[in-house]
C-alpha positions in Angstrom: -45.4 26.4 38.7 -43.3 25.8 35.3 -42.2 22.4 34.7 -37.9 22.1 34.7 -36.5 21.4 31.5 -33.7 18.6 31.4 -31.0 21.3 32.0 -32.8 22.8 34.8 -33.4 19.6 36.7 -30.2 18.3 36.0 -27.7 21.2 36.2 -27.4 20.6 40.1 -25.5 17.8 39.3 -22.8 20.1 37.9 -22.2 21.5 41.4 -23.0 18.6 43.5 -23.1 14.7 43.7 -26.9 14.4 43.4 -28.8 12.8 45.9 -30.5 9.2 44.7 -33.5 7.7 46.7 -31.3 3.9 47.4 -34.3 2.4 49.1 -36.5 3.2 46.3 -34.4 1.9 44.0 -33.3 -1.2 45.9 -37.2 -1.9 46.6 -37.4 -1.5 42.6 -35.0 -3.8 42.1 -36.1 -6.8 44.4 -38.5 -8.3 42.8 -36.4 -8.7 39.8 -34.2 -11.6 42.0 -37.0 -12.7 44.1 -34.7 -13.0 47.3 -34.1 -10.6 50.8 -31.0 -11.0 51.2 -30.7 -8.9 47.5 -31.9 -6.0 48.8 -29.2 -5.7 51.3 -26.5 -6.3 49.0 -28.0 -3.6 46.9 -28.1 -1.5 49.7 -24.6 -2.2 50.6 -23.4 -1.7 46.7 -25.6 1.3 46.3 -23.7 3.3 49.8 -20.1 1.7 48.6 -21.0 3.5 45.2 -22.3 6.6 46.9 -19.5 7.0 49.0 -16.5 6.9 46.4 -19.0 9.1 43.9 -18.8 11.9 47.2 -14.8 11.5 47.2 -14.3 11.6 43.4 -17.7 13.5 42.1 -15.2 16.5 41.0 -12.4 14.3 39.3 -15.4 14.1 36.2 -15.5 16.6 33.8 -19.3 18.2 34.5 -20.4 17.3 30.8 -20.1 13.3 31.5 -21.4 14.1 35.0 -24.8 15.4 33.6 -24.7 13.3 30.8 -24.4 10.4 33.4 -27.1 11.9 35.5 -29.4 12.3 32.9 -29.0 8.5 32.0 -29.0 7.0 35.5 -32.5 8.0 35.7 -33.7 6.2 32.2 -36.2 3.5 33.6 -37.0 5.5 37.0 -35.0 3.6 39.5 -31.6 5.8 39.4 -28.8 4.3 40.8 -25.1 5.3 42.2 -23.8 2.5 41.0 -24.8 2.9 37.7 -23.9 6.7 38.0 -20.5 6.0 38.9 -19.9 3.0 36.3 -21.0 5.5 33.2 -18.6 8.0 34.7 -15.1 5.3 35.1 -16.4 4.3 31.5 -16.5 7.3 29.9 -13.0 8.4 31.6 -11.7 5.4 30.4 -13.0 6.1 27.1 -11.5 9.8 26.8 -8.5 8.2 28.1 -8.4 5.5 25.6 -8.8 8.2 22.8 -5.8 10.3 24.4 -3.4 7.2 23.8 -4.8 5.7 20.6 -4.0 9.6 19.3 -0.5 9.5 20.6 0.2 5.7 19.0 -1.2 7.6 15.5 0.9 10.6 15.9 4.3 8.8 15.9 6.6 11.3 14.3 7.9 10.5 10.3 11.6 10.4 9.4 12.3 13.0 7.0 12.1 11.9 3.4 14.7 14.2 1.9 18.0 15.1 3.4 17.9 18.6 5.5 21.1 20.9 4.9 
């Protein structure tokens, strides 16, 4: 069977929010803080995440959302939270870009008299 290449294995996440193994990634992340009780908040911040990513997945333009995608998975422990936090930063971003254009665009007075 041929391997995917990164736009095969990721272009599902053009058409749908893509589905992230939390446990896993929890269980990854536990041993990193050494207590129980971090597991469940990562649980807990890991389904908040997923749930607002399923209610807003198609307000991201799909080029950020596979960009985003692609990156979550960097380190092998991929993560809704950090999905949806590299999506609101790179909407913030274009947005950011969209007003510092219209601050640089202010309009000129003529320098010469019209008739």
């Amino acid at each position: 069977m041929p391997r995917e290449t990164s736009n095969e294995a990721f272009g599902p996440a053009l058409k749908a929010l893509p589905k992230l193994d939390i446990k896993g990634t929890c269980r990854r992340a536990q041993p990193l803080t050494g207590q129980q009780s971090a597991y469940q908040g990562c649980i807990n911040d890991e389904t908040d995440a997923q749930r607002e990513l399923s209610r807003t997945w198609f307000d991201f333009k799909p080029g950020p959302r596979s960009t985003c995608t692609q990156e979550t998975h960097i380190g092998g422990a991929p993560s809704y939270v950090e999905l949806l936090t590299c999506l609101q930063l790179d909407k913030q971003a274009v947005e950011a870009q969209i007003e510092n254009k219209k601050q640089l665009n202010v309009p000129q007075a003529p320098t010469e008299p019209q008739e």
